[in-house]
ROVEX-481984 format. One line per 5 residues: their letters; for each residue x, y, z of C-alpha. Coordinates in Angstrom, 2 decimals. Layout:
N
A = X/Y/Z ~ ...
This chain:
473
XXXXX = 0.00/0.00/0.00 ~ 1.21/3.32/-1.06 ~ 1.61/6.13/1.12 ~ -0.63/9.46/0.29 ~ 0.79/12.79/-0.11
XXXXX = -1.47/15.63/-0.90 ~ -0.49/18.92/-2.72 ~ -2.75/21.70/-0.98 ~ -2.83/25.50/-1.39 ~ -4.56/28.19/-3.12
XXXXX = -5.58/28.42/-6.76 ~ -2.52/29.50/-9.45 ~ 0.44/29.03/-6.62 ~ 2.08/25.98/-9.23 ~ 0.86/23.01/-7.54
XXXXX = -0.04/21.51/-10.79 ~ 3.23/22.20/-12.65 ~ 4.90/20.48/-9.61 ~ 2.43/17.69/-9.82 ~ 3.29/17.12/-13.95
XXXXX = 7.33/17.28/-12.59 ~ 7.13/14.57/-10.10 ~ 5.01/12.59/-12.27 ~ 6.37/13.10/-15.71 ~ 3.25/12.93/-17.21
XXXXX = 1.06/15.94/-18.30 ~ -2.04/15.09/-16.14 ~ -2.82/18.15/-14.58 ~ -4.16/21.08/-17.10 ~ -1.54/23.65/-16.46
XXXXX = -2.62/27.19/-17.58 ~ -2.10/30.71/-16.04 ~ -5.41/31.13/-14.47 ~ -6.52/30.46/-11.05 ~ -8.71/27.49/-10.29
XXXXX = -7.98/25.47/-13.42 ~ -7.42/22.35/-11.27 ~ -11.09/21.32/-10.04 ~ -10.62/17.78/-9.28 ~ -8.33/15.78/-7.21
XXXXX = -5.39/14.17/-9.86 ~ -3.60/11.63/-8.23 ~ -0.55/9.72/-9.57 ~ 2.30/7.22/-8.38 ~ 5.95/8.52/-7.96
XXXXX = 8.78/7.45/-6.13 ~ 11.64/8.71/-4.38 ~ 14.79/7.36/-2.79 ~ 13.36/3.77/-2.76 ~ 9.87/5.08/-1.05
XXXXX = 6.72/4.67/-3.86 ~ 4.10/6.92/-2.57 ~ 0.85/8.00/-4.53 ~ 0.87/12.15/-5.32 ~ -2.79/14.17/-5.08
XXXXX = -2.75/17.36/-6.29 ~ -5.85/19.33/-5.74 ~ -8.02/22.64/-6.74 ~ -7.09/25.82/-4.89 ~ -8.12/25.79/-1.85
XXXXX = -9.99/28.74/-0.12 ~ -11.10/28.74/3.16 ~ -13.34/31.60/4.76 ~ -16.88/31.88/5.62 ~ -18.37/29.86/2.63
XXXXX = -19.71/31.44/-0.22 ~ -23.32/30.94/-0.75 ~ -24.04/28.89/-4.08 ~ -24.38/31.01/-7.06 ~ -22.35/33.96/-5.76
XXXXX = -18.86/34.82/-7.08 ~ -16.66/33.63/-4.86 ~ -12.79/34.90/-4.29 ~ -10.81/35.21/-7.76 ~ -14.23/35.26/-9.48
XXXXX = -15.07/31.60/-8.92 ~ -18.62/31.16/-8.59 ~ -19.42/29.97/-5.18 ~ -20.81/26.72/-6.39 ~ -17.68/25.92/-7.85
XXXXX = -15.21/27.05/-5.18 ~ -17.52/24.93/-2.45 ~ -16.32/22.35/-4.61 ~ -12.96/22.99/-4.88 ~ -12.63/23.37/-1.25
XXXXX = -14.34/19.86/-0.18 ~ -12.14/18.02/-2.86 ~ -9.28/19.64/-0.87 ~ -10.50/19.05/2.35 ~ -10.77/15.05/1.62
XXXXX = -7.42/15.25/0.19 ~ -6.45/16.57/3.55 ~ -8.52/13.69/5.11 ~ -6.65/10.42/3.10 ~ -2.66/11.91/3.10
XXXXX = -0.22/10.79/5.36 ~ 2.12/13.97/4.27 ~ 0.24/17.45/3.34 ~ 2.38/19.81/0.70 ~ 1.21/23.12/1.68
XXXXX = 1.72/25.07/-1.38 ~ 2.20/28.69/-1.38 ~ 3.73/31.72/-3.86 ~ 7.00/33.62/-3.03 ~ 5.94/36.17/-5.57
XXXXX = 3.08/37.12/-3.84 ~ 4.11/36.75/-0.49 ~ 1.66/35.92/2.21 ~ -1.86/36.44/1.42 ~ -5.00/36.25/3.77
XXXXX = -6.08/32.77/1.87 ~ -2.70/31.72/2.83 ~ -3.39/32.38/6.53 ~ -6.90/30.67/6.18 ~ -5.27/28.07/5.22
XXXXX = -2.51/27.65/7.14 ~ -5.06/27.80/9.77 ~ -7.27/25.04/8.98 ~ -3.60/23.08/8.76 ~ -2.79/23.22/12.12
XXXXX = -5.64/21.73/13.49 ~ -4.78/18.47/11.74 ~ -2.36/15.80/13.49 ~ -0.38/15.23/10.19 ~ 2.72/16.26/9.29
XXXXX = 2.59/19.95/6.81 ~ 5.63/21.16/4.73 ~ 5.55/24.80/4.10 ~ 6.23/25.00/0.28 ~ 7.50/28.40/-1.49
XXXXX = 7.25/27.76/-5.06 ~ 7.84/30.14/-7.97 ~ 11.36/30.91/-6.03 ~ 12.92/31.87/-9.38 ~ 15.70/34.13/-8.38
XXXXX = 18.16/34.81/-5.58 ~ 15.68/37.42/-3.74 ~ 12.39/35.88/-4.21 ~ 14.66/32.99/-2.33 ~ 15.13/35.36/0.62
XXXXX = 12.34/36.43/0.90 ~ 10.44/33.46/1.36 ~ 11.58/33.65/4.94 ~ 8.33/35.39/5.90 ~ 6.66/32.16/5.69
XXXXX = 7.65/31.01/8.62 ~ 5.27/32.90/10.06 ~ 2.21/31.04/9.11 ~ 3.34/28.99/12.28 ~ 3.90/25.33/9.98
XXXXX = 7.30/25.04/10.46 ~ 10.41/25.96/8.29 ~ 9.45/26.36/4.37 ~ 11.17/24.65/1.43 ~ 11.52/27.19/-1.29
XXXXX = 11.43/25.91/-5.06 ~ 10.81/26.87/-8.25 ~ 8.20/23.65/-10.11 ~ 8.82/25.23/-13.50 ~ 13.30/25.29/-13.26
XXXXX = 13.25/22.56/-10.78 ~ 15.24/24.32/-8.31 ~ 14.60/22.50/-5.11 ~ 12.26/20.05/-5.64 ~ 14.97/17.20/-4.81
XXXXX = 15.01/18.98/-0.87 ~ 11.76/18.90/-1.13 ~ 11.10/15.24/-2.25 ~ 13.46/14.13/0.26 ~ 11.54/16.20/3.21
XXXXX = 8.21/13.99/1.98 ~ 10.28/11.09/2.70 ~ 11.17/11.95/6.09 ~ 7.72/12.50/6.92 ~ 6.11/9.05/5.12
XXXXX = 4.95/6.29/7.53 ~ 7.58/3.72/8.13 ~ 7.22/1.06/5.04 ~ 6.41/-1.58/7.47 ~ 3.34/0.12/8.67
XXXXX = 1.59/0.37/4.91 ~ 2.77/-3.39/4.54 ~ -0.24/-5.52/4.66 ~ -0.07/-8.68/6.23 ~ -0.27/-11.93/4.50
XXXXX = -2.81/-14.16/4.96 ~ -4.29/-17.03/2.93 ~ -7.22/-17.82/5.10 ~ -8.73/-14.43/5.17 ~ -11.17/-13.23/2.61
XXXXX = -10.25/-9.18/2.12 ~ -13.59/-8.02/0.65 ~ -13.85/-4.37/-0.47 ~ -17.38/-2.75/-0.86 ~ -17.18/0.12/-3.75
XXXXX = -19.36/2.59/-6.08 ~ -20.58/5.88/-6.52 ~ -22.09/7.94/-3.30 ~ -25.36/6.79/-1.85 ~ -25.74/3.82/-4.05
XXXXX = -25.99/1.92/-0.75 ~ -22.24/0.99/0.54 ~ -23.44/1.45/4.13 ~ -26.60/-0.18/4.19 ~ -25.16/-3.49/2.61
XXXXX = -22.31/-2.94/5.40 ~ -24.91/-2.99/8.25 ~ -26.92/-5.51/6.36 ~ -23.64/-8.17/6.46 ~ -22.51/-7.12/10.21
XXXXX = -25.98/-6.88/11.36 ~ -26.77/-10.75/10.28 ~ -23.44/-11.86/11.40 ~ -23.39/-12.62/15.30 ~ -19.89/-13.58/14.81
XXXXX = -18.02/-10.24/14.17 ~ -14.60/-10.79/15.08 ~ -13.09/-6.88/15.75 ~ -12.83/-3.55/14.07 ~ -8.95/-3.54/13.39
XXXXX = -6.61/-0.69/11.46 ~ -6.04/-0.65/8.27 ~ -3.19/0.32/6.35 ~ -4.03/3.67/6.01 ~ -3.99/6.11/9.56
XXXXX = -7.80/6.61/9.48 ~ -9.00/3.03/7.72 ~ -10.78/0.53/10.07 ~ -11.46/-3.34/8.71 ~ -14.32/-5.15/10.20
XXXXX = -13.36/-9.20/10.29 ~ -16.56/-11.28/10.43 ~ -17.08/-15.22/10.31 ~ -19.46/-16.65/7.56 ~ -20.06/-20.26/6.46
XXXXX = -16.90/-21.18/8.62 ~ -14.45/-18.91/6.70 ~ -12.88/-15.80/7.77 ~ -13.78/-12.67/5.93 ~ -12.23/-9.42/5.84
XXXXX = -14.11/-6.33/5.43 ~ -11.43/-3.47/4.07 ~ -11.91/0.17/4.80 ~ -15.35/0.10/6.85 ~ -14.24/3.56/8.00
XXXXX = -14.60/5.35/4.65 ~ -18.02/3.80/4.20 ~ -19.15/5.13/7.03 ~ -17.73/8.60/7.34 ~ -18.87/9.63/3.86
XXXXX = -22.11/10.57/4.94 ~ -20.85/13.61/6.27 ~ -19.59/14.76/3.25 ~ -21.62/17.92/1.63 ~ -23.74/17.15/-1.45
XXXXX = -22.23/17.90/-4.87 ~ -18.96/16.12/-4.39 ~ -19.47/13.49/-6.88 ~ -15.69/11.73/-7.15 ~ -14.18/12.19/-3.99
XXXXX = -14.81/8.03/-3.77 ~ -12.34/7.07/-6.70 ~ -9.11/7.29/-4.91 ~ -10.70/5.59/-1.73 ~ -12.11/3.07/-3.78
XXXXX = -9.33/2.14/-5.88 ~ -7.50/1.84/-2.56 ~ -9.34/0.06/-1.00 ~ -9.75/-2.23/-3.86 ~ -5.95/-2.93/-3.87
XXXXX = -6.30/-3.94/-0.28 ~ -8.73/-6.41/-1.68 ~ -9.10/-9.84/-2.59 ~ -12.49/-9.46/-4.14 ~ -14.01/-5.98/-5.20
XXXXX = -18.34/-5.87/-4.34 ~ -19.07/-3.03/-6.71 ~ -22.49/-1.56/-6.06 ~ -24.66/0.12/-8.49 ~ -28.04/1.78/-7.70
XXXXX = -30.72/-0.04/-9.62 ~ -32.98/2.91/-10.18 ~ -30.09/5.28/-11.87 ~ -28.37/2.57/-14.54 ~ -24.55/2.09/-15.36
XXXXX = -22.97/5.82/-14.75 ~ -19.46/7.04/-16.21 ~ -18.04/6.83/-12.33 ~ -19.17/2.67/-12.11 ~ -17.43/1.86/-15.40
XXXXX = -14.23/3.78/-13.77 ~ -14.10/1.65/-10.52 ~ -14.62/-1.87/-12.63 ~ -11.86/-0.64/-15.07 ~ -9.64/-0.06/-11.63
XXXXX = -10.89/-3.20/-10.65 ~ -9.90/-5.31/-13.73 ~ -6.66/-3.17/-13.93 ~ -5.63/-4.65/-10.46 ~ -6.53/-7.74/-11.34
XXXXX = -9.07/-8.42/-8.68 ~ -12.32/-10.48/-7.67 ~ -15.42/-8.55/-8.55 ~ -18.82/-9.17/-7.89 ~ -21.87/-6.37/-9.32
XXXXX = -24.57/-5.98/-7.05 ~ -27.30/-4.11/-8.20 ~ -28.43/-2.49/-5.33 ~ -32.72/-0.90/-4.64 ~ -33.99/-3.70/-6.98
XXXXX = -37.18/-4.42/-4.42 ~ -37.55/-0.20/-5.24 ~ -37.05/-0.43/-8.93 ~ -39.62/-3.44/-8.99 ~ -41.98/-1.14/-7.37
XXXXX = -41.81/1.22/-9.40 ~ -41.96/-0.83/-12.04 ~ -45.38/-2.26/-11.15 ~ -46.39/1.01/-10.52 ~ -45.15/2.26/-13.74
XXXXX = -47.40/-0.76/-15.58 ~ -50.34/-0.19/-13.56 ~ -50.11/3.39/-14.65 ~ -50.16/4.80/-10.73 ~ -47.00/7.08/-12.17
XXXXX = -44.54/7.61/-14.49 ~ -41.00/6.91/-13.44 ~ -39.00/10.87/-14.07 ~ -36.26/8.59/-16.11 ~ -36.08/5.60/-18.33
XXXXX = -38.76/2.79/-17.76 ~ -37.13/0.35/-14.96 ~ -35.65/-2.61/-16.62 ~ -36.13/-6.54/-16.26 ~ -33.40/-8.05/-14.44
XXXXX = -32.88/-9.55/-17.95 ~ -32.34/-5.96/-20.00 ~ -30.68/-5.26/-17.11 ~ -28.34/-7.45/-17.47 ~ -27.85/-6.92/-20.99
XXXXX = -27.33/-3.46/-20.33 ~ -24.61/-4.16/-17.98 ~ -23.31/-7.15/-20.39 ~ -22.88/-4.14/-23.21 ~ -20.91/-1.24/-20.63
XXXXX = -19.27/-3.64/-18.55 ~ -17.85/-5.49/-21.38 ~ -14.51/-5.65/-19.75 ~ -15.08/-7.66/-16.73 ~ -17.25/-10.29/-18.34
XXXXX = -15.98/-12.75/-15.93 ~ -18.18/-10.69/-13.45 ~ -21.36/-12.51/-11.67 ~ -24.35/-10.16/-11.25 ~ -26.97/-10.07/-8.36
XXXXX = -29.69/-8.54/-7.96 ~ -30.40/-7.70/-4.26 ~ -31.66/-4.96/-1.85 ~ -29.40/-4.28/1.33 ~ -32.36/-2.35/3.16
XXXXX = -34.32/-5.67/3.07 ~ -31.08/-7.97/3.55 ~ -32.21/-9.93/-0.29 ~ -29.71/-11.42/-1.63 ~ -27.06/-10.69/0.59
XXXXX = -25.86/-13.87/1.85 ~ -25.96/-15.11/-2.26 ~ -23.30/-12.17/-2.40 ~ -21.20/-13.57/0.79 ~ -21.41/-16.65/-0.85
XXXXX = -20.37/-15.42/-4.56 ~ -17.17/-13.73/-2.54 ~ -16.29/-16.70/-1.13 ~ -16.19/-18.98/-4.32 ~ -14.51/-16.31/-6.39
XXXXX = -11.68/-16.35/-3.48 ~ -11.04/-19.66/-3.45 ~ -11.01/-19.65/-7.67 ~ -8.57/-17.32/-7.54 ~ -5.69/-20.25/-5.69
XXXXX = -7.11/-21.88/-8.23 ~ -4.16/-23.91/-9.88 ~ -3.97/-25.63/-13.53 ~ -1.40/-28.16/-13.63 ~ 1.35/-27.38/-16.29
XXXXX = 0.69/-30.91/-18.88 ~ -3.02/-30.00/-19.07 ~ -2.23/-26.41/-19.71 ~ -0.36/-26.60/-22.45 ~ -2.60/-29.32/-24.27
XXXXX = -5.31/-26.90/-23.70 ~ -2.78/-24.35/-25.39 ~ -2.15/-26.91/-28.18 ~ -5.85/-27.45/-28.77 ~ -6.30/-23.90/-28.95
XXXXX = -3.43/-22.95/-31.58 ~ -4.75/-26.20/-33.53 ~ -8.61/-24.66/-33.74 ~ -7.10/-21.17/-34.72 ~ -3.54/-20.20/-35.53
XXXXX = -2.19/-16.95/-34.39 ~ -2.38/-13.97/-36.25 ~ 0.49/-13.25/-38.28 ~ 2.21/-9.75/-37.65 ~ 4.13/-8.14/-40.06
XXXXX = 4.56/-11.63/-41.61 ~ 5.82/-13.46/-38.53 ~ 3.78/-15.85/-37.18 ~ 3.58/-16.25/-33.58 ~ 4.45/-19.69/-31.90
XXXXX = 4.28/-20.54/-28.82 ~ 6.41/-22.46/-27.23 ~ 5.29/-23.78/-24.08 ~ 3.06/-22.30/-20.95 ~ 3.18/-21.93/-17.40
XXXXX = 1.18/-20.37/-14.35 ~ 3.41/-18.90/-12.60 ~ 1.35/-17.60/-9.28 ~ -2.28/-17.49/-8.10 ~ -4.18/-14.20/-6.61
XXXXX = -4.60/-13.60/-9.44 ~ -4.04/-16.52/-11.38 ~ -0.93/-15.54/-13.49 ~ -0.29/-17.70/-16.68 ~ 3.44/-17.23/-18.75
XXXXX = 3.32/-17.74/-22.16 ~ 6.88/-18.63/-23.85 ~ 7.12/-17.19/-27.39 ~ 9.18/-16.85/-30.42 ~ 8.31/-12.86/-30.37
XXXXX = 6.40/-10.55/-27.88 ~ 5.74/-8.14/-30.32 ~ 3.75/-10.61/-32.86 ~ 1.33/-11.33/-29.74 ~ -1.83/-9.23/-31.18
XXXXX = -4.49/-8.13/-28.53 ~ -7.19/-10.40/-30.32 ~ -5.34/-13.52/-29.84 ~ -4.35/-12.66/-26.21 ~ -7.94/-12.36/-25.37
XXXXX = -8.92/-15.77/-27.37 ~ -6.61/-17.85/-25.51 ~ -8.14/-16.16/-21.70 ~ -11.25/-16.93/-23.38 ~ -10.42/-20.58/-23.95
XXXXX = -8.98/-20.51/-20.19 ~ -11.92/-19.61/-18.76 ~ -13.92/-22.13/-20.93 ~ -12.07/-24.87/-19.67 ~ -11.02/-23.82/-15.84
XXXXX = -13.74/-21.04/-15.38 ~ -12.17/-18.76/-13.06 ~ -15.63/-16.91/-12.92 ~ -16.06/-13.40/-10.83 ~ -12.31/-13.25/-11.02
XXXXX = -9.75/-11.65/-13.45 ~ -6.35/-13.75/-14.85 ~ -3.30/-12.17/-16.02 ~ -1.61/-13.34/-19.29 ~ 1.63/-12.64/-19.74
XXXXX = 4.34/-13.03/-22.92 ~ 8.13/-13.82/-22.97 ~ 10.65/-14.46/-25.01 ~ 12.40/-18.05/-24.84 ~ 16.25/-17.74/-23.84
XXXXX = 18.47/-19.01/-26.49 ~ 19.78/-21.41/-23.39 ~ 16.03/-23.08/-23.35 ~ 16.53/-22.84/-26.89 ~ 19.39/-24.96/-26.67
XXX = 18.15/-27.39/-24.06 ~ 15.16/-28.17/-25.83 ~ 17.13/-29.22/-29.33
């Protein structure tokens, strides 16, 4: 697990143009004009051996609040900047290390001092950052920060570069010990993570689990400072709920802040054995539920959709059919156009079982404990190496490979080489003549003869050595 380090401050101080340098990738729009940045960006870096995930944030502004619709400070409507400020504010909440981001040009500004502020009511450690240092006196002057009561400043310039390796090695310092974001290894506990969009019904299917258990182990820490896993007993088998604490604190997050759950959600998902990704089944497949399965297949995890409300969208389905109302939306699906629907913008996880179930009314929620369990225990799942490869020689023998620029592909000989996920090694003549289309035939024929349902595999290609070469003539 990766420690979290967010990059806080006011709008147009060059927290972006740092975040694009440590990254070296052009994430964050960069453009002279406060409040570009909107959204939390987040990104993996590393630094003297530590790997540690980078946030970088909108500017934030801290005051009396602005009342929606009003222009806000720098012109921002207030809508917007109430925004800003709660993506911010739940950067704050996840990082283990806070950049505080501020402009030597400028000097010390009364947002500053809001900010700085709110900063030192929080427990976690803040580095004072003077950026746009671009000269000898701007240098000098950023002594004055030091007033802002956070400690001694690092002065850089994000555009030249000039300090940004004091600074990266200050981070460092301040990161967790690694042993404290290792998590611990072991193969008899289930890690289930519960994820999707805000007030699709995380909690409620939370309750609904712990509530039928009478066997809850403990609440333990997590990884992260602020994370709490709930251990429960079910069926005999010991099950791991990850991050029960960021289910239940998001309810006293203000309205409007539609993806502050994608970095704790792909973090907790990494935590994860098997993913529960919950949809609500009165609004459909949204934009932000495609994103968490894609983070989920990325990672290579167990996932299981539940479509959450169905005893609601039933009802309002009879009552749409009876004519008592019309639903404001689309007509509510059967579960089987619902599951075509989901078949069509899901298409990338179609290893993935669906249930339909309602956590208010506890339906179907043991059928999803029990789905969690059987995709854990397919995921040790081991194929011996002789039946592997004749499934590989059936499978080049009912279609060759495609040839790339006119070299066919042969393959050698196959291995798995791990489980969780189940990892297969494919020795080749040539990476490069491995096309995406046959790559996905031969998972396809995996899965037809092993299943590996509700979990995903890994394929992966390599050369043959010229000593194996040898050996094998």
């Amino acid at each position: 697990m990766k420690p979290l380090v967010a990059i806080v401050g006011r709008p147009n101080v060059g927290k972006s143009t740092f975040f694009n340098r440590m990254i070296g990738e052009r994430l964050a729009i960069v453009e002279d004009m406060p409040g570009t940045t909107r959204d939390r960006l987040y990104g993996d870096t590393d630094w003297n051996g530590r790997e540690f995930t980078l946030i970088d944030t909108g500017g934030l502004e801290l005051g009396n609040g602005i009342p929606v619709g009003q222009v806000g400070l720098h012109g921002q409507p207030g809508d917007l900047m109430n925004h800003v400020m709660s993506q911010a504010q739940l950067a704050i909440e996840e990082a283990d290390v806070i950049v505080f981001m501020v402009d030597a040009r400028s000097g010390i500004t009364a947002a500053d001092e809001d900010v700085a502020h709110q900063l030192r009511q929080t427990q976690k450690p803040v580095i004072v950052t003077a950026n746009k240092a671009d000269n000898k006196d701007r240098r000098m002057d950023a002594v004055e920060f030091y007033s802002l009561g956070l400690g001694e400043p690092i002065v850089i310039s994000s555009i030249q570069g000039v300090g940004t390796g004091d600074l990266l090695d200050r981070i460092v310092e301040e990161l967790p010990p690694a042993e404290e974001m290792e998590e611990e290894e072991d193969e008899d506990i289930i890690r289930i993570s519960i994820v999707g969009r805000p007030n699709v019904g995380k909690s409620s299917l939370l309750n609904a689990i712990t509530g039928s258990q009478r066997s809850i182990v403990s609440d333990v820490p997590g990884t992260t400072r602020d994370a709490i896993d709930t251990t429960i007993e079910f069926e005999g088998r010991k099950i791991r709920l990850v991050d029960t604490a960021g289910i239940r604190r998001r309810g006293r997050i203000g309205a409007g802040v539609e993806k502050y759950s994608v970095l704790r959600s792909e973090r907790a998902i990494e935590r994860s054995d098997v993913s529960i990704l919950m949809l609500d089944a009165s609004e459909g497949l949204a934009a932000q539920d495609t994103h968490i399965a894609g983070a989920i297949h990325d990672q290579a995890k167990g996932v299981i959709v539940v479509v959450n409300k169905w005893d609601l969208a039933q009802e309002q389905r009879k009552a749409e059919r009876e004519g008592i109302f019309a639903h404001p939306n689309e007509e509510i699906q059967s579960a089987e156009e619902y599951r075509d629907i989901l078949a069509e913008g899901l298409k990338f996880i179609p290893y993935a079982p669906i249930v339909f179930a309602s956590a208010k009314t506890g339906y179907h929620v043991k059928s999803i404990l029990e789905a969690a369990v059987k995709i854990a225990e397919m995921r040790y799942l081991r194929v011996p190496t002789s039946r592997l490869n004749e499934l590989v020689q059936e499978a080049t023998r009912r279609h060759s490979p495609t040839v790339i620029r006119h070299k066919p592909l042969k393959i050698y000989y196959a291995t798995q080489a791990r489980v969780n996920p189940p990892t297969f090694v494919f020795f080749v003549n040539d990476t490069e003549a491995v096309h995406f289309s046959y790559e996905r035939y031969l998972e396809n024929r995996l899965r037809e003869a092993f299943s590996f349902r509700g979990t995903a595999i890994r394929l992966q290609f390599r050369p043959r050595s010229a000593k194996e070469r040898d050996e094998k003539r």
